[in-house]
C-alpha positions in Angstrom: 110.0 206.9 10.4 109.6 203.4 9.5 107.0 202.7 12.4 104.9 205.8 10.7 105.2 204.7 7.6 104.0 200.8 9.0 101.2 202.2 11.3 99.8 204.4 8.6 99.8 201.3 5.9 98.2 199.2 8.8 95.2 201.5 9.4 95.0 202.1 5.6 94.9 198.3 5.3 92.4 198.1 8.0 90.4 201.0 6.3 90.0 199.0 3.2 89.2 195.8 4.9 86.6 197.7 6.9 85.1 199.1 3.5 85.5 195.7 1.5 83.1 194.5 4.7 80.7 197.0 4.2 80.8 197.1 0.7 79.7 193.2 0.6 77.2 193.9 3.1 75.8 196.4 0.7 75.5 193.7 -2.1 78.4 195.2 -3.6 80.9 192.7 -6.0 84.5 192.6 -5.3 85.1 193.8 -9.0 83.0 196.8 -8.5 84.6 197.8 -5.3 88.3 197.0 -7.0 87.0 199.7 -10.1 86.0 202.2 -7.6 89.2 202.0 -5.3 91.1 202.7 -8.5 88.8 205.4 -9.6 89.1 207.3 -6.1 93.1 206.8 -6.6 92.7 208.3 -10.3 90.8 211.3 -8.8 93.0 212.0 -5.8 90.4 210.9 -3.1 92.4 208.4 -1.1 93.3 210.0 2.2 97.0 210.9 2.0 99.3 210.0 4.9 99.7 212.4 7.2 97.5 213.3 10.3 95.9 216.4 8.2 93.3 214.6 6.8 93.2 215.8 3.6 92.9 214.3 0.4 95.6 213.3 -2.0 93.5 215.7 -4.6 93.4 218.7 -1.8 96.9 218.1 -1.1 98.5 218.3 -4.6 95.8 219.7 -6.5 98.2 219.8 -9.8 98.8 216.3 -9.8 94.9 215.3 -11.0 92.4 216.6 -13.5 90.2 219.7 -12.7 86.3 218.8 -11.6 83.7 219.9 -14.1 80.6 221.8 -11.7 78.1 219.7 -11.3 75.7 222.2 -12.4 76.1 225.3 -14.8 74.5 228.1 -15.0 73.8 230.4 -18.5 75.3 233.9 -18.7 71.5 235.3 -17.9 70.8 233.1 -14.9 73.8 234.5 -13.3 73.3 238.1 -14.5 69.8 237.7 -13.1 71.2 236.9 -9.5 74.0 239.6 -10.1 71.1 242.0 -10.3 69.1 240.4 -7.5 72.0 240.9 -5.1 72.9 244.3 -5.9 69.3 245.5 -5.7 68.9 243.9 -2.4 72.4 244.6 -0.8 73.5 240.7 -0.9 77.0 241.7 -2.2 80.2 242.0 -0.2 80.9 245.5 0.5 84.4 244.9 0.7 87.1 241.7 0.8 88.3 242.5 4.2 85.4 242.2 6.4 83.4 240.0 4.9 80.5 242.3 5.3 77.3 242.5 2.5 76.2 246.0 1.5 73.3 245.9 3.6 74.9 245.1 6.5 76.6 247.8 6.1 73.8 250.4 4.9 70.9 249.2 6.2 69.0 252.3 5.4 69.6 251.8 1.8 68.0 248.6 1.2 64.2 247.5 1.2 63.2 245.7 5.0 62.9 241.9 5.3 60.0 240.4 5.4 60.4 238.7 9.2 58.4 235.4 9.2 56.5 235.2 13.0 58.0 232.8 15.3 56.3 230.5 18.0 54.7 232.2 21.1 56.3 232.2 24.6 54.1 229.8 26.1 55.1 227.5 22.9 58.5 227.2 23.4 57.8 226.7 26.8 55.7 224.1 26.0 58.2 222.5 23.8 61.3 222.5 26.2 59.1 221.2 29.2 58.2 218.2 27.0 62.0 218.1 25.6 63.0 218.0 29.2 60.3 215.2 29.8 60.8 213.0 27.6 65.1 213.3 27.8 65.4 215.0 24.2 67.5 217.7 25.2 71.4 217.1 24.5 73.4 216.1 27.0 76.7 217.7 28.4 79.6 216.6 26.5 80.8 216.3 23.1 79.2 213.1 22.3 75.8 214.7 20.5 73.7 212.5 22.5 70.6 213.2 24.2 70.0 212.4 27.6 67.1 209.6 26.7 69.8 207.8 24.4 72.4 208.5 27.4 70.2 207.3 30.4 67.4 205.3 28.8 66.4 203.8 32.1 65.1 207.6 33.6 62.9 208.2 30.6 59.4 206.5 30.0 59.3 204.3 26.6 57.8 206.5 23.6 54.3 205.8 22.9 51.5 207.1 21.0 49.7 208.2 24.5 52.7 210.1 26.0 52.1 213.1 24.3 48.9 212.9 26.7 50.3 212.7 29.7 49.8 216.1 32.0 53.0 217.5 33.0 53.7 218.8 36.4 55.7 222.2 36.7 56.4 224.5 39.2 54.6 228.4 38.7 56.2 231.7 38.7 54.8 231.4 42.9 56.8 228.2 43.8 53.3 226.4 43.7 53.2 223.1 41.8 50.9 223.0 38.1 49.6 220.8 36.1 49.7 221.0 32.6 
């Protein structure tokens, strides 16, 4: 238990060594990072120790004062959007399934208007220069696209590459140019 409690006030110290670091690199003063240390400690957003990741305020949500919304609304804006909804089927039909009226009753409620999308041959157009120029994400859990994990097998951007013809193979197996 002591080693938890030791390795938990180690990466907390790192933590705050990490963010003292980039605090000065941001221009900030040590007395204004000191006030807002103390003011995330008054509002319960210091990350507590344990390995669930929430916050001292998420964690013992009786122990700090109650946030104010940021923004409020007047009694008419929201009757306004209580209207909206119903008339256009927007509210939950039930607490169970998490399912809006018109989901459910699709007959009842006015079409939406469906905004047209891009063409076939402009996705395909799209994908063969995402494949071309390596900006398609790459297997993995990293995020990263293939260009930013193999730099070396994609061509550096410029201005012109937009230009260049691209070679694909048709429908027939014969090769195209683009």
């Amino acid at each position: 238990m002591k080693l938890v409690k030791s390795l938990s006030s180690a990466i907390t110290a790192v933590a705050l060594v990490g963010s003292f670091a980039s605090a000065q690199a941001a221009g900030y003063t040590r007395e204004q990072v000191r006030a807002e240390l103390a003011e995330a400690v008054r509002n319960g957003d210091i990350l507590a120790e344990s390995e669930s990741g929430l916050t001292l305020r998420e964690l013992y949500p009786h122990r700090y004062p109650a946030r104010l919304p940021t923004t409020r609304k007047t009694r008419e804006q929201v009757r306004t959007e209580l209207v909206e909804a119903t008339r256009s089927g927007d509210i939950l039909a039930d607490g169970e399934r998490h399912i809006t009226l018109r989901e459910l009753f699709p007959h009842r409620y006015p079409a939406r208007e469906v905004s047209e999308g891009k063409s076939r041959e402009q996705v395909r157009a799209e994908l063969d220069e995402a494949v071309r120029t390596g900006d398609m994400l790459a297997n993995g859990e990293q995020g990263l696209t293939l260009r930013e994990l193999y730099p070396q097998r994609y061509p550096a951007r410029t201005s012109s590459a937009a230009n260049v013809p691209v070679q694909r193979l048709s429908s027939s197996g014969t090769s195209q140019l683009n």
